[in-house]
N, C-alpha and C positions, 0 to 999 in steps of 0.2 A: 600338421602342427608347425612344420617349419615356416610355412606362409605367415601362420599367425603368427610366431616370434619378428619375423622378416616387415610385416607390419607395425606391429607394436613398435620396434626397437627405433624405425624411422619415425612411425606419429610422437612420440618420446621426445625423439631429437625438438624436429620440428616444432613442436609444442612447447620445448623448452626455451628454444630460441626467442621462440614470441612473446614467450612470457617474460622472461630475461629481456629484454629488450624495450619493453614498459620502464622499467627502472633503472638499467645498466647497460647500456647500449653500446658502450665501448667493448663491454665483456659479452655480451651477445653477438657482436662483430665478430669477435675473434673466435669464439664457437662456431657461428657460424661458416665462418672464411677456415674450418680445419675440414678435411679431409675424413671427416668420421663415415659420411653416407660412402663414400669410394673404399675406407675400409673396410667398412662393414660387407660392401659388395664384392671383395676380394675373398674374405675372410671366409663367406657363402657359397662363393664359387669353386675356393679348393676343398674347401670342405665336400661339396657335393660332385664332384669332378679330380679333383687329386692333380689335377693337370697346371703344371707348373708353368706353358706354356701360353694357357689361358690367362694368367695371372700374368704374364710378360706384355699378352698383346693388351690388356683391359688398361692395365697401367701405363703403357707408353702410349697408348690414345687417351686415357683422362688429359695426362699431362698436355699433350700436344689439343686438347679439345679447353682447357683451361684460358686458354690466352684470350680468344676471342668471347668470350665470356665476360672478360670482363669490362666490355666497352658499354653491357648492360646498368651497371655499376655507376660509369661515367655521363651516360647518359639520363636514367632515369631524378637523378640530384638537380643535374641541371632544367631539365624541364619541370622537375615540383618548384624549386626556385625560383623562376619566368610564370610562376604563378598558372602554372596548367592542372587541370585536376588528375585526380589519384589513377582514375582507370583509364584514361588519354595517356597518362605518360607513360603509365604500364605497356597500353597496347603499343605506344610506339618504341620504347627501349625496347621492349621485344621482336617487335618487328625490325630494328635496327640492328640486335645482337641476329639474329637471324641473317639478316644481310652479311653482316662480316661474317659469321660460318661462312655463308657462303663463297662471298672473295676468299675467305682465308681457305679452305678446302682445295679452290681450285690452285691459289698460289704452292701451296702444300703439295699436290699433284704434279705440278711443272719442275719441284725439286725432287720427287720420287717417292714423295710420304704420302703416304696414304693414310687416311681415320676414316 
């Protein structure tokens, strides 16, 4: 039964976002850009674990996993802009956010952080 709330509560979000974003886009931005699926994922974890230290390591890896994320952001605007289609600019900002994960990981490593 937890699976199903655990689904539900994200199709919701997600769902709501899309919808929102047909007609208010600024305010679906900013839904979207909150932190609700990480809390939720928190919220699940202590809940089924009690472990305070779970919740230590999840949350200072979102954070630290956040940066490079958003160069998906920066890129996919600029190539629907340059007139590229919907699922080219998809596959390549992700394959681009993917690249910086991956520089950024290693860079992360050589200062002692690890995600």
């Amino acid at each position: 039964m937890q699976y199903v709330i655990k689904i539900i509560a994200s199709a919701l979000i997600i769902t709501g976002v899309a919808e929102l974003g047909k007609k208010f886009t600024p305010l679906a931005a900013i839904l979207a850009s909150l932190p609700l699926l990480s809390i939720l994922a928190m919220v699940w974890l202590y809940s089924e674990t009690k472990d305070v230290q779970k919740i230590v390591d999840l949350s200072t890896n979102i954070f630290w996993a956040v940066l490079p994320s958003l160069i998906f952001f920066l890129v996919l605007p600029l190539l629907l802009k340059n007139g590229l289609k919907f699922t080219a600019a998809m596959i390549i900002s992700a394959i681009t956010m993917f690249i910086a994960y991956s520089l950024y990981i290693f860079v992360l490593a050589k200062f002692g952080i690890k995600i």
